[in-house]
C-alpha positions as CSV (number, residue, x, y, z in Angstrom):
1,X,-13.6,-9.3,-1.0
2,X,-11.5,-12.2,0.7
3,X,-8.0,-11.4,2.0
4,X,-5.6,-14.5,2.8
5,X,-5.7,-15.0,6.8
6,X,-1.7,-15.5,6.4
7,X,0.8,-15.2,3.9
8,X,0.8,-19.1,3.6
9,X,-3.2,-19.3,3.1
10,X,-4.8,-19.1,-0.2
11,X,-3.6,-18.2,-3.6
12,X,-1.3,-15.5,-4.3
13,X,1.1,-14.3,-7.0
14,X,4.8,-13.2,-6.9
15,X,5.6,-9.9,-7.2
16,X,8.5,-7.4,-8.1
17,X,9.5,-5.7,-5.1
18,X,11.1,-2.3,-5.1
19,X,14.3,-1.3,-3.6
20,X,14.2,0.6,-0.9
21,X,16.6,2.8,1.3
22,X,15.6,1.3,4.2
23,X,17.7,-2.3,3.7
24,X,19.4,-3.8,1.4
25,X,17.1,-7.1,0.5
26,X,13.4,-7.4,1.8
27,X,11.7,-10.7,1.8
28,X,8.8,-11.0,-0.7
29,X,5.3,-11.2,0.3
30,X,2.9,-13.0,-2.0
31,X,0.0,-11.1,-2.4
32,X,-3.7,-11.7,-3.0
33,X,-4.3,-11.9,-6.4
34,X,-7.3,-10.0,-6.3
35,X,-5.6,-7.2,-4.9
36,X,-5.1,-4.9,-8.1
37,X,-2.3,-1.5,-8.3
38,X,-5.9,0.4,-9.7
39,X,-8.3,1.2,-7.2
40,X,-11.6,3.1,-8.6
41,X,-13.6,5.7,-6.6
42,X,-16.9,6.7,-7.9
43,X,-18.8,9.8,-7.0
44,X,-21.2,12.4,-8.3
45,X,-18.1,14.6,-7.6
46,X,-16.6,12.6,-10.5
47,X,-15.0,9.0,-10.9
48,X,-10.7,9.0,-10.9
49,X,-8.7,5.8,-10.0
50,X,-6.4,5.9,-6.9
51,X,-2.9,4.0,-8.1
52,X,-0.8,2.4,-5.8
53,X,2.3,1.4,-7.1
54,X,5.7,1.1,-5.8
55,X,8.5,3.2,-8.2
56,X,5.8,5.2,-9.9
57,X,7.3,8.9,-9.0
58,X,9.7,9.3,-11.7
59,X,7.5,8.4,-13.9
60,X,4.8,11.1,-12.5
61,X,4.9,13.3,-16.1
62,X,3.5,10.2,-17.9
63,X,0.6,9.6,-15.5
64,X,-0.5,13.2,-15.2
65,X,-0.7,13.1,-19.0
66,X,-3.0,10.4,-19.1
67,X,-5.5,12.3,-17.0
68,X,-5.7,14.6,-20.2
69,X,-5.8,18.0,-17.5
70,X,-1.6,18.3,-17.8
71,X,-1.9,20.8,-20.9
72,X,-1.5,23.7,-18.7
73,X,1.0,25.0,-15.8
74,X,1.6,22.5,-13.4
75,X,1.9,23.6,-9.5
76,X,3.3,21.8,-6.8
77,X,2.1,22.3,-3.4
78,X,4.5,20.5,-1.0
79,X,7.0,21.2,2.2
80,X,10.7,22.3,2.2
81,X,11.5,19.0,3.7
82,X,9.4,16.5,1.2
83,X,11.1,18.4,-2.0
84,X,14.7,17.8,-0.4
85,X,14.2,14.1,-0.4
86,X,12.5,13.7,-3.5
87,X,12.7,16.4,-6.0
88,X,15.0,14.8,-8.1
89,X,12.4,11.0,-8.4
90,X,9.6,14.3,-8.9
91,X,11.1,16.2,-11.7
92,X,13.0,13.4,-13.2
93,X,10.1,12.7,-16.0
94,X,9.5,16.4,-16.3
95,X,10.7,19.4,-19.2
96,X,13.5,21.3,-17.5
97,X,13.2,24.9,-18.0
98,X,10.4,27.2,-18.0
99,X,7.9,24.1,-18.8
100,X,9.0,22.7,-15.5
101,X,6.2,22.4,-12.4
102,X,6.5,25.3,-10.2
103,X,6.9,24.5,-6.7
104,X,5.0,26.1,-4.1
105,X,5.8,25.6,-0.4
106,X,4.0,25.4,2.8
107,X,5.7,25.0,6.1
108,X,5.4,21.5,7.9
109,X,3.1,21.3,10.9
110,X,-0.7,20.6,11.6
111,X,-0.5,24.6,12.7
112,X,0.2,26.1,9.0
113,X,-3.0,24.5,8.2
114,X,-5.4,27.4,8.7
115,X,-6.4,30.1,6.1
116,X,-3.6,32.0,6.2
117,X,-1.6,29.6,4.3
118,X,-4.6,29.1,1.9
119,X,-4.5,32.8,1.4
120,X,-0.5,32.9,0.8
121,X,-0.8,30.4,-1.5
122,X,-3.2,31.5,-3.9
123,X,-1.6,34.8,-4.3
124,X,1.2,32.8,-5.3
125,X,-1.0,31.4,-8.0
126,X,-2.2,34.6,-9.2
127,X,1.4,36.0,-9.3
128,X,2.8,33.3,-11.4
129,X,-0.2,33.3,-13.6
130,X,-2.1,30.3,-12.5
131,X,-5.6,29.8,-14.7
132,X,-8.6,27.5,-14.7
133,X,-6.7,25.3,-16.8
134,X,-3.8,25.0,-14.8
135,X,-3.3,21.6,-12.6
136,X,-2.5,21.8,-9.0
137,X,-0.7,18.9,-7.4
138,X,-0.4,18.2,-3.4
139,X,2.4,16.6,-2.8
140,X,2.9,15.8,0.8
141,X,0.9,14.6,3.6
142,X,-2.3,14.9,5.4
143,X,-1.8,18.6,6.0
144,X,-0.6,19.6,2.6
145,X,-3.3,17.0,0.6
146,X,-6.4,18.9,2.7
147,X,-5.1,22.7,2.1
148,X,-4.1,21.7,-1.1
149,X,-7.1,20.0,-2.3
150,X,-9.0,23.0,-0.8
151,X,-7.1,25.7,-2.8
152,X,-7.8,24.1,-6.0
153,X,-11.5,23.9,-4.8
154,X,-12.1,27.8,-4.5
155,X,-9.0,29.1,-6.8
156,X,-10.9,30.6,-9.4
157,X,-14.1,28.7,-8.4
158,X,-12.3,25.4,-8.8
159,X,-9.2,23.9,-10.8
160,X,-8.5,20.0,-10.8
161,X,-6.0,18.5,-8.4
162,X,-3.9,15.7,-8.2
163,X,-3.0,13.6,-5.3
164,X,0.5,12.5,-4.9
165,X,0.6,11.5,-1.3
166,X,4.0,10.8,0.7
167,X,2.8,9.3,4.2
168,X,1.5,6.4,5.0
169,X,-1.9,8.1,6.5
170,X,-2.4,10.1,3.7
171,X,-2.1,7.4,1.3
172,X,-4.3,5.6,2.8
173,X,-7.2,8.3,4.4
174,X,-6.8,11.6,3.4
175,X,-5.5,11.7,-0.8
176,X,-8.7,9.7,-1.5
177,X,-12.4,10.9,-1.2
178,X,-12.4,14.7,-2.2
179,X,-12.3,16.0,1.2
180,X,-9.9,18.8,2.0
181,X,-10.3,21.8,4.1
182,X,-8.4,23.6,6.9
183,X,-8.4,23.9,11.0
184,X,-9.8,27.0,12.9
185,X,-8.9,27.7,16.7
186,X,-12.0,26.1,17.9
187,X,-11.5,22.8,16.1
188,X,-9.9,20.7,13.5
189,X,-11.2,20.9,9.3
190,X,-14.1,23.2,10.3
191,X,-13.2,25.2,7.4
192,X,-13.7,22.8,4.1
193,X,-15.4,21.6,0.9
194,X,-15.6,18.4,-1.2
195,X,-13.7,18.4,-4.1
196,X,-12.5,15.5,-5.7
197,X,-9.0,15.2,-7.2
198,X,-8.7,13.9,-10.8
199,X,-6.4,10.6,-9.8
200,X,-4.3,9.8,-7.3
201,X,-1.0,8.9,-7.8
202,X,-0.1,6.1,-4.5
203,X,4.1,5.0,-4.2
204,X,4.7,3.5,-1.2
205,X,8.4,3.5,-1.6
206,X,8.0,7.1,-0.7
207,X,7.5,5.8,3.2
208,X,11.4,4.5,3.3
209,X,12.3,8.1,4.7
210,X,8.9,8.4,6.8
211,X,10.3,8.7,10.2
212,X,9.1,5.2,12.1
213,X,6.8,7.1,14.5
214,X,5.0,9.0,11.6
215,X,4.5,5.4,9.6
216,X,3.2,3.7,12.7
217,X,0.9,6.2,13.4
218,X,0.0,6.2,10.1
219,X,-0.9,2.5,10.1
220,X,-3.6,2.9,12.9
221,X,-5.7,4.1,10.0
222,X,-5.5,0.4,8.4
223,X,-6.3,-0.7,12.2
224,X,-9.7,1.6,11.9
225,X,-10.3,0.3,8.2
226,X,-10.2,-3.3,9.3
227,X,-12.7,-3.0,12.6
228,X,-14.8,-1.2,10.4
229,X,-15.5,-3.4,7.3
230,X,-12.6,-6.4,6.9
231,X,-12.7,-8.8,10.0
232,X,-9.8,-11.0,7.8
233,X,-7.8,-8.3,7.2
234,X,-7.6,-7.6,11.0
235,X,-6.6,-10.8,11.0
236,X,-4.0,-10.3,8.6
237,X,-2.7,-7.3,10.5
238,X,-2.3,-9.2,13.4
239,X,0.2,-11.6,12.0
240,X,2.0,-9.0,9.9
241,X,2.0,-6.6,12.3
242,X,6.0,-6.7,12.5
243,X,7.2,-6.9,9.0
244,X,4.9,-3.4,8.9
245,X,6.7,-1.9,11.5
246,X,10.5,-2.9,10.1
247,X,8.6,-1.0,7.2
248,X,8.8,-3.7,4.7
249,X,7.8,-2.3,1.0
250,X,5.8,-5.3,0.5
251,X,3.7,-5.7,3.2
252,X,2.9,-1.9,3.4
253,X,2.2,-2.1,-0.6
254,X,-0.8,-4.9,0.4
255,X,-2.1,-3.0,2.7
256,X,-1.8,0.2,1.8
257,X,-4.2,-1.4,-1.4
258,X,-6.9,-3.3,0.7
259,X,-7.1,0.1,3.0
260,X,-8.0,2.0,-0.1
261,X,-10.5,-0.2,-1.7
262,X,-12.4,0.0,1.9
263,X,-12.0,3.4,2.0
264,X,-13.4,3.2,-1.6
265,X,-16.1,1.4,-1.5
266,X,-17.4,3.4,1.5
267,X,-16.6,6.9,0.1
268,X,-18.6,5.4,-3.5
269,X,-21.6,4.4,-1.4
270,X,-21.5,8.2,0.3
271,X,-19.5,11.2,-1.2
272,X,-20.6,13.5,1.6
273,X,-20.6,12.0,4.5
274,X,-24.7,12.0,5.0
275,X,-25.1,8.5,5.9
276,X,-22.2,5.7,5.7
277,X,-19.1,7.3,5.5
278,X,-19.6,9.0,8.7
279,X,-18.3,5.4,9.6
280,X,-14.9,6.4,8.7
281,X,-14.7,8.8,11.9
282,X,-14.3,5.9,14.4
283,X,-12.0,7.6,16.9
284,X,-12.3,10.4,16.0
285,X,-15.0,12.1,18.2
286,X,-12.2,11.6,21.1
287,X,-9.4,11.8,19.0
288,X,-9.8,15.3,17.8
289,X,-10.9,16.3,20.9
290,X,-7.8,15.6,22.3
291,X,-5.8,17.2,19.5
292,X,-7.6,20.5,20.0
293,X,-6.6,20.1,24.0
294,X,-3.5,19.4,23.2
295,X,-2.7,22.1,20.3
296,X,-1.7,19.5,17.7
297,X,1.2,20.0,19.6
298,X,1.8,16.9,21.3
299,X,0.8,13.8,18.8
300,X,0.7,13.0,15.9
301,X,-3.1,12.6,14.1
302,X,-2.8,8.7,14.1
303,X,-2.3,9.1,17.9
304,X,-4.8,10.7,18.8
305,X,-7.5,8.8,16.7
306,X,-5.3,5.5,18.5
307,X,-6.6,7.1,22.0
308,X,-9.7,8.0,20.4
309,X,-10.6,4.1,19.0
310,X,-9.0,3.1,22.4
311,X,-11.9,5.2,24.3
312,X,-14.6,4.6,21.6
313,X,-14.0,0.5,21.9
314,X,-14.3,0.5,25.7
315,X,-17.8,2.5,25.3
316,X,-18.9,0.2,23.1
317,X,-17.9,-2.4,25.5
318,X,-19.9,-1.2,28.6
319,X,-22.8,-1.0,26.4
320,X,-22.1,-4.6,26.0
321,X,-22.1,-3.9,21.9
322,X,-18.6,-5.3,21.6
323,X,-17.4,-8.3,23.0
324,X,-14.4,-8.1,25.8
325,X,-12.2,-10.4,23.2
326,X,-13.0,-8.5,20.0
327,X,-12.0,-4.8,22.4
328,X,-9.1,-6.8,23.7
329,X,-7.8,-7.9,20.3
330,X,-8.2,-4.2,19.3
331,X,-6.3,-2.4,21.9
332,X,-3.5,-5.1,21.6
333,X,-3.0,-4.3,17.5
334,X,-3.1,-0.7,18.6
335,X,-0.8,-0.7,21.2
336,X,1.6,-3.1,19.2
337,X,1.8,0.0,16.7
338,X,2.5,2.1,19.8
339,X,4.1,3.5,22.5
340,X,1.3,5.8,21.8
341,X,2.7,9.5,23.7
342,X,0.9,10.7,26.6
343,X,-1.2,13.8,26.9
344,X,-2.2,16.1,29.7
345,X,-6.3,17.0,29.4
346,X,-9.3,16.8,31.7
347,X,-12.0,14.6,31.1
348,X,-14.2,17.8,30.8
349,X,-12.2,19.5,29.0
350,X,-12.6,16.5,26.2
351,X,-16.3,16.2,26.6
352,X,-16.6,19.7,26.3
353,X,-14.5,19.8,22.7
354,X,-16.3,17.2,21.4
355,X,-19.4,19.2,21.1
356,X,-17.5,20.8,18.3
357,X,-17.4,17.6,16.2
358,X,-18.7,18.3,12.7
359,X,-20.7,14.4,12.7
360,X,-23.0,15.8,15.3
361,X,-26.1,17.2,13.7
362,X,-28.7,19.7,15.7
363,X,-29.1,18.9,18.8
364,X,-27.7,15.4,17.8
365,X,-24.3,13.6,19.1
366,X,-23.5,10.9,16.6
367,X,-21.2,8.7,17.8
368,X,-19.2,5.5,15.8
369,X,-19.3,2.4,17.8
370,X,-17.5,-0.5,16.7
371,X,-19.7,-3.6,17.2
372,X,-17.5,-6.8,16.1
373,X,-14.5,-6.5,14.1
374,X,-15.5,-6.1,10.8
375,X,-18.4,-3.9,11.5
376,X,-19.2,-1.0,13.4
377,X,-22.3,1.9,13.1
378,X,-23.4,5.3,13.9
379,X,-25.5,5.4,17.4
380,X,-27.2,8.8,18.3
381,X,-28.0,8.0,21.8
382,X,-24.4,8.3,23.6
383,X,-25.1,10.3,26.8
384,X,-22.2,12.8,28.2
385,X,-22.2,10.7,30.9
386,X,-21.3,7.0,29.1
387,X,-18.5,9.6,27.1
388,X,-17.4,10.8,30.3
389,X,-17.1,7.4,31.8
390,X,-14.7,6.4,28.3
391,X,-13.0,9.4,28.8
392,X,-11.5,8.7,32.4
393,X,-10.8,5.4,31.7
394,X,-8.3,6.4,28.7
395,X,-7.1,9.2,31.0
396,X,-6.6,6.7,33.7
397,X,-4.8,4.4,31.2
398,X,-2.6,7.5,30.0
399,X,-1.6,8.4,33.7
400,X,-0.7,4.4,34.1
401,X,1.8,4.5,31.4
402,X,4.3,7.2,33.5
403,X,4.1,5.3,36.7
């Protein structure tokens, strides 16, 4: 796949942009034309098509239709404040009445996403007579697509489930590959299954209420995407780094679409995470780390895998496996994304959590080193001591940023 290196290189075809709440007019973006709305995954888990289209959520009753699994009660899992800005764009394609979806809610926060809430919600199923037949659709982000995704894994030994995905992380990351699953106290998604959902259902116009620090983190994801398999579309986030930020419909569309088809291609190539798609955790080793010292209090998940890429780029750099341009270039497109918050932890204290990380096998810590832009692979070799090393130099940079 080539991706123009800016919007004045290459060929590319006009589009209709959507309105958005956000301003009033919003300059167009020409996009590559082999950039397509349709974005298949295939898996042994089964093959659905991710659809990213601005304006598609009032439409949602037709494309659930088409999946041939919206014969039977429709539930919505989502969160008090996601229904009050859209339930009327959700329902407005719907049967009022009894035929209606019935909306099930979970309360916003990384903290509800344990089994309790998994628990609560499927005796909410069995009281309003949810069966095997019935179709379960997340609608949220990252937290509601994982718990939600893994109810419909183990409700009645399984029931299909549809991704309709309102941040910009989740529509990039967490609505596509069939992985869902919940936290425990001693570390994050250590509770899970694969289970893939039948389609999902991608409207980027969705982000115009994303509060700006939730859609920049969110965007860090497209950052990891890029240093892992798309050196041009680093490129590309480089110069559009700004219109992305304003939240322009447009730009966030195009990239939203070539995040996906990486994510796609490498989730294809390895449903369960045996092999490649362990590549996906870059900055994550770190990141969750720090989100378990911190409580998933403090940042947001995009900021901590920021700090995590941050730390894992500098290791690779003292190995001399990344050049000091290609880590500089990084760090600057993650820190234009930025401020990224500060955090209180010892170097330890991270080290320590990280032995907790579910890419480690036996005896085994796997760690994802980015090698160029573009490319990046799984080394088993990393002692405590380089991590360490990583570690107190993103500390060192975090203490630097309150002086």
């Amino acid at each position: 796949m080539r991706l123009a290196r800016s919007e004045t290189e290459a060929r590319h075809a006009k589009s209709k942009l959507p309105r958005s709440p956000r301003k009033k007019t919003i300059p167009r973006l020409r996009y590559d034309t082999s950039i397509v709305s349709n974005i298949s995954v295939h898996t042994a888990g089964g093959t659905y098509v991710v659809r990213v289209e601005p304006d598609q959520l009032q439409n949602l009753s037709r494309h659930l239709r088409k999946t041939g699994l919206a014969k039977g009660k429709i539930f919505v899992v989502t969160t008090p404040e996601v229904w009050a800005l859209w339930h009327k764009r959700f329902l407005a394609s719907f049967p009022k009445g009894d035929d209606a979806p019935r909306v099930l809610f979970l309360p916003s926060g990384e903290r509800y996403k344990r089994l309790a809430s998994v628990e609560k919600l499927a005796d909410e199923l069995v009281q309003a007579s949810a069966r095997r037949d019935s179709l379960l659709v997340a609608f949220g982000g990252g937290v509601v697509g994982d718990l939600a995704g893994f109810l419909a894994a183990i409700y009645m030994r399984g029931i299909p489930c549809v991704q309709v995905p309102t941040t910009y992380l989740a529509q990039i990351d967490s609505s596509v590959g069939g992985k869902t699953g919940v936290n425990l106290r001693t570390g994050k998604n250590l509770i899970g299954s694969f289970h893939q959902p039948v389609t999902v259902l991608t409207d980027p116009t969705l982000l115009a209420t994303l509060p700006e620090r939730e859609l920049r983190a969110g965007i860090i994801e497209s950052i990891k995407a890029a240093v892992l398999g798309d050196a041009p579309f680093f490129t590309w986030l480089e110069k559009n780094a700004d219109a992305m930020r304003r939240g322009d419909v447009a730009s966030l569309t195009y990239a939203i679409r070539v995040s996906v088809r990486i994510k796609a291609r490498i989730v294809s190539a390895d449903e369960r995470e045996s092999g490649q798609r362990m590549l996906l955790n870059l900055g994550h080793t770190i990141g969750h780390a720090i989100e378990a010292a911190t409580q998933y209090r403090v940042l947001r998940h995009g900021e901590a895998i920021a700090w995590g890429m941050i730390a894992a780029v500098r290791l690779a750099a003292a190995r001399s496996a990344l050049t000091q341009r290609d880590a500089e270039r990084i760090e600057r497109l993650i820190h234009r994304f930025g401020p990224l918050p500060r955090f209180s932890a010892t170097a330890q204290h991270l080290l320590d959590l990280t032995d907790a990380d579910k890419k480690n096998r036996s005896r085994t810590r796997n760690f994802i080193l980015p090698v160029k832009i573009g490319k990046a692979i799984v080394v088993t070799n990393v002692t405590a001591e380089e991590m360490l090393v990583a570690i107190r130099s993103l500390l060192q940079t975090v203490r630097e940023m309150g002086a």
